[in-house]
VOBA-1610 file (N, C-alpha, C; in pm, whole numbers, padded with zeros to 5 digits, always signed):
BEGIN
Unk+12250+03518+13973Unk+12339+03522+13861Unk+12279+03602+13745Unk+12146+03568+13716Unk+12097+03665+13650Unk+12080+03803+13643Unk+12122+03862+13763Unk+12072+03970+13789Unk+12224+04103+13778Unk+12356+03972+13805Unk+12470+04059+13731Unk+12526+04037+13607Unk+12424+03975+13504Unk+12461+03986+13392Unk+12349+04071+13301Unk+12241+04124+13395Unk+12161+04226+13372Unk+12244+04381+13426Unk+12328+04415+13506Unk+12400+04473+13607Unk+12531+04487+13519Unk+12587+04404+13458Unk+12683+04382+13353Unk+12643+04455+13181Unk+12540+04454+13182Unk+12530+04462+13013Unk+12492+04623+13053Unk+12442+04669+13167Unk+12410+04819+13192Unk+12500+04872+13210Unk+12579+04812+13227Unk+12757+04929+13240Unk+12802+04913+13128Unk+12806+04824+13024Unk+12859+04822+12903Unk+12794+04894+12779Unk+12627+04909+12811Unk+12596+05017+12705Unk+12604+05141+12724Unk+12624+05209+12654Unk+12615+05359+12652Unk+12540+05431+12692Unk+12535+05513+12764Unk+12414+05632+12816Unk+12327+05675+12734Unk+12213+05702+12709Unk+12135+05794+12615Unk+12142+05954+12692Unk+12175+06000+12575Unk+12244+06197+12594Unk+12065+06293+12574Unk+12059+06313+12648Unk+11949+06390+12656Unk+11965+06507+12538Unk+11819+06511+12466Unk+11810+06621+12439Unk+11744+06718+12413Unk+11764+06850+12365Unk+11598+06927+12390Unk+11684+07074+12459Unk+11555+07146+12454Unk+11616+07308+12560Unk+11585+07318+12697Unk+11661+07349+12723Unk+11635+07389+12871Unk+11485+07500+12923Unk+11478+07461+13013Unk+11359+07568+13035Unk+11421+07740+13018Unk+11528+07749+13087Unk+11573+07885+13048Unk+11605+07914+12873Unk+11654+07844+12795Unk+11658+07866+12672Unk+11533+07847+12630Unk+11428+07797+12676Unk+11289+07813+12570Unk+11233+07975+12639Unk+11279+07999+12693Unk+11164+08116+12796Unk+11288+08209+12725Unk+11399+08223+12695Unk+11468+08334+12618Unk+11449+08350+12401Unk+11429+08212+12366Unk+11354+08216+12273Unk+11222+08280+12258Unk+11116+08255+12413Unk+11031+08335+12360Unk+11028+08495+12415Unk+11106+08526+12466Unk+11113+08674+12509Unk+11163+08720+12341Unk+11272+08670+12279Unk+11279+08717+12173Unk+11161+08755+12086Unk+11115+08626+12067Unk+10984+08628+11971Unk+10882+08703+12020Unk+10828+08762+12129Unk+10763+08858+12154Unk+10809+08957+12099Unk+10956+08993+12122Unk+10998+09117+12121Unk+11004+09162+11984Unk+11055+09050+11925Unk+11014+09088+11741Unk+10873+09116+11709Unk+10770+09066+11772Unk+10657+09056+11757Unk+10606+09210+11805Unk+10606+09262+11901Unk+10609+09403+11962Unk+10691+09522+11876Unk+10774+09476+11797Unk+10830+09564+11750Unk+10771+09599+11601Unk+10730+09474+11562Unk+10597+09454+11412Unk+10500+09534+11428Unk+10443+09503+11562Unk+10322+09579+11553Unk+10365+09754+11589Unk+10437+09777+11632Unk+10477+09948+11669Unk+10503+09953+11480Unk+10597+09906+11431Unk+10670+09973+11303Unk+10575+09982+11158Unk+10500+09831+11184Unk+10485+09817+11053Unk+10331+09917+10999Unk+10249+09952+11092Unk+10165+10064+11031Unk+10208+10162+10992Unk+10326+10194+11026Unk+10428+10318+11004Unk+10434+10365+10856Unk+10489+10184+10787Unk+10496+10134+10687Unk+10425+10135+10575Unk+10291+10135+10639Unk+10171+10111+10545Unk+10137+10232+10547Unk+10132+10326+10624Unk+10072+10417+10647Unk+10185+10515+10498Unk+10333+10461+10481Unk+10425+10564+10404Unk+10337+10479+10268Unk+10360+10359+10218Unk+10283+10308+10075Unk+10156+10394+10030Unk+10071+10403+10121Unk+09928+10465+10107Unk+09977+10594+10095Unk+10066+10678+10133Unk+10129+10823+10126Unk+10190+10866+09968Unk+10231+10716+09933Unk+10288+10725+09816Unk+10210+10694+09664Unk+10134+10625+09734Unk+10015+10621+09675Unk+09951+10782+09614Unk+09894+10816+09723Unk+09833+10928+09730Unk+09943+11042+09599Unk+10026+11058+09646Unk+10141+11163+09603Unk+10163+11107+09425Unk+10129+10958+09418Unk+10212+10924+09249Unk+10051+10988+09188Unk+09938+10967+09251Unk+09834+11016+09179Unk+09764+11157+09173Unk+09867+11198+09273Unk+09887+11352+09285Unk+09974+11391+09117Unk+10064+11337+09084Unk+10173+11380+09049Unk+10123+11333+08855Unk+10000+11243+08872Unk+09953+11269+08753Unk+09888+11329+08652Unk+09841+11466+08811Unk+09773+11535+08778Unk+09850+11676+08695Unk+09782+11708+08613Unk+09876+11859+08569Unk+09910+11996+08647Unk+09998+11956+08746Unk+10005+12041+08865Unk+10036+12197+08794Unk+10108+12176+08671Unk+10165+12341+08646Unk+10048+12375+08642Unk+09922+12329+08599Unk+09843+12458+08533Unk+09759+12473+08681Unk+09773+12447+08770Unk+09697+12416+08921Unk+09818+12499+09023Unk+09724+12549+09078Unk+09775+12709+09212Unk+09811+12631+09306Unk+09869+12680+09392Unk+09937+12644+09560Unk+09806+12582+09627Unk+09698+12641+09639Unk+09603+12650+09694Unk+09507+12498+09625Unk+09477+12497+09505Unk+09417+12379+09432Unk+09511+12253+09455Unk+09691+12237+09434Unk+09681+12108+09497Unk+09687+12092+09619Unk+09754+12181+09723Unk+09690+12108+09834Unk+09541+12096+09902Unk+09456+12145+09821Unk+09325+12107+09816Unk+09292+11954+09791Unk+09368+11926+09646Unk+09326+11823+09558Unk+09420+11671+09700Unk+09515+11726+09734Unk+09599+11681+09814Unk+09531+11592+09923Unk+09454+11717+10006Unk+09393+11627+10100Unk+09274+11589+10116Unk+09190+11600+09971Unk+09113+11499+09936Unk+09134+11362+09930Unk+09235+11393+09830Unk+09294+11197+09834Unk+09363+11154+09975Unk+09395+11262+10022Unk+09474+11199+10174Unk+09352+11154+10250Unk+09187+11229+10243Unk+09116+11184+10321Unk+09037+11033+10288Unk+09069+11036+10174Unk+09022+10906+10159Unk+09038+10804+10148Unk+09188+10793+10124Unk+09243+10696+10187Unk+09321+10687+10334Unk+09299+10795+10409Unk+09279+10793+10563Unk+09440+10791+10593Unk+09533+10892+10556Unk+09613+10905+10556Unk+09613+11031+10694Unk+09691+10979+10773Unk+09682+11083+10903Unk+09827+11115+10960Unk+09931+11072+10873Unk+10090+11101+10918Unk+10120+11235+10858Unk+10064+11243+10735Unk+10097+11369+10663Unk+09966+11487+10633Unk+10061+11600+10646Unk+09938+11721+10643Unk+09961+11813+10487Unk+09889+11892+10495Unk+09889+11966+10353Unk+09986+12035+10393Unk+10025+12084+10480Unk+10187+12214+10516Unk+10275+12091+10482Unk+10278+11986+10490Unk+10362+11864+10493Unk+10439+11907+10319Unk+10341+11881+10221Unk+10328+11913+10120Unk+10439+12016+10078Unk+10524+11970+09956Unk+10668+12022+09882Unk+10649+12023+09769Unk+10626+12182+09673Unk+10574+12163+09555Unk+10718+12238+09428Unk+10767+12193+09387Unk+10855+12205+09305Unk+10875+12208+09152Unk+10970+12252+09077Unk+11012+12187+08956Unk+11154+12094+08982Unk+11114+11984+08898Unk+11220+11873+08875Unk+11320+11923+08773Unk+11428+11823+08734Unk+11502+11869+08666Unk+11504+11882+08490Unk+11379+11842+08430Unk+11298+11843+08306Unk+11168+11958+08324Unk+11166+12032+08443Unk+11123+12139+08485Unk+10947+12116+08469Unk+10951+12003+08488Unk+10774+11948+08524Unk+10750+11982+08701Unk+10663+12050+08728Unk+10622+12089+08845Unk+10528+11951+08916Unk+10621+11892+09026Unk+10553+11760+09123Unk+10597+11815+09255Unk+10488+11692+09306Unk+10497+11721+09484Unk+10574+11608+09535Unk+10595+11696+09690Unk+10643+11539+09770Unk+10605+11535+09866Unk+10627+11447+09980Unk+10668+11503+10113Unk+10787+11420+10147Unk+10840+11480+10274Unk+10913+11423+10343Unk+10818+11443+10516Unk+10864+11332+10558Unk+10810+11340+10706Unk+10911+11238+10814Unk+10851+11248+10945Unk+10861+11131+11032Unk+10783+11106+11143Unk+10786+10976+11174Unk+10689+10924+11218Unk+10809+10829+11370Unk+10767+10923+11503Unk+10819+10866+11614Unk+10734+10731+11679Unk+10739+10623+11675Unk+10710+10556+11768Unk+10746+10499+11898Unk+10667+10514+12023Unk+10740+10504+12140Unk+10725+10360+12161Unk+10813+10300+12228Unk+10854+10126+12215Unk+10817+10159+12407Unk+10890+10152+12471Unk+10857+10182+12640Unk+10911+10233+12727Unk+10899+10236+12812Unk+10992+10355+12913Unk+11030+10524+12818Unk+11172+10531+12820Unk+11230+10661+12720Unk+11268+10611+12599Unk+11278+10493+12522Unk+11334+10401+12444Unk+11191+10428+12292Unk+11209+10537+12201Unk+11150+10516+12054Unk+11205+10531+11953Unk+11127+10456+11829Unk+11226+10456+11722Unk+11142+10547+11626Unk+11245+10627+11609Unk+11218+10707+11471Unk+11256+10677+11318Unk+11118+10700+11241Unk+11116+10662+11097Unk+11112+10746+11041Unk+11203+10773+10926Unk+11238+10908+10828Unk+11140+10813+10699Unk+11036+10924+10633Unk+10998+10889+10511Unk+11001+10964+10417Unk+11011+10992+10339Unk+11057+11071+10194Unk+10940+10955+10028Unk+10891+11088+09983Unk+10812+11034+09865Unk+10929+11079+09734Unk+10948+11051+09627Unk+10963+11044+09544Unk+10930+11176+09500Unk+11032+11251+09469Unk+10979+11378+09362Unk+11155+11469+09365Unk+11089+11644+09333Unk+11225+11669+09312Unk+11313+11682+09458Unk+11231+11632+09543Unk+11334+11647+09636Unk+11440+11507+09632Unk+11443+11409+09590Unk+11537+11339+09582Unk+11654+11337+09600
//
């Protein structure tokens, strides 16, 4: 008798609903998260590599370029590019202009391909600040 009113009270409570991910949804969560993760590391030196570029170019641009030849800033150019180890951009890279207050600054524009795998890369357009705007 005891044993169907133990048998009785188990049909009358409610199921407990499982919960949690499936093994296929945790293993597609982490394919994601790699893949964001793989894609950080391809892009983001890209990144750092354009700041340090811009770097380089605003302290370029403090310099008194009018009274300085073709030849002296991109001299002065890839001094500072070498020392802060700037290797995306070259001195031909280098765009020397007057702005529209007719102060003579540089720029560059460049890009920087990174290959992701197989035929599949992403290309990054970078542009510094000057009269090319």
């Amino acid at each position: 008798m005891q044993t169907t009113a133990i048998q009785a009270s188990r049909k009358t409570a409610s199921p407990k609903k499982q919960a949690g991910m499936t093994v296929l949804g945790t293993l597609l969560v982490c394919a994601s998260l790699v893949l964001v993760a793989y894609l950080a590391m391809k892009i983001v030196p890209a990144y750092q590599q354009f700041y340090t570029v811009k770097m380089v170019m605003a302290g370029l641009n403090k310099e008194p370029l009018a009274s300085m030849s073709k030849k002296e800033i991109t001299d002065d150019f890839e001094r500072r590019a070498d020392v802060a180890y700037v290797t995306a951009v070259k001195s031909s890279d280098l765009l020397i202009d007057k702005d529209s207050a007719g102060v003579t600054v540089a720029w560059v524009n460049y890009q920087v391909m990174e290959p992701l795998f197989g035929n599949l890369s992403v290309l990054l357009d970078f542009s510094t600040p000057g009269a090319g705007e």
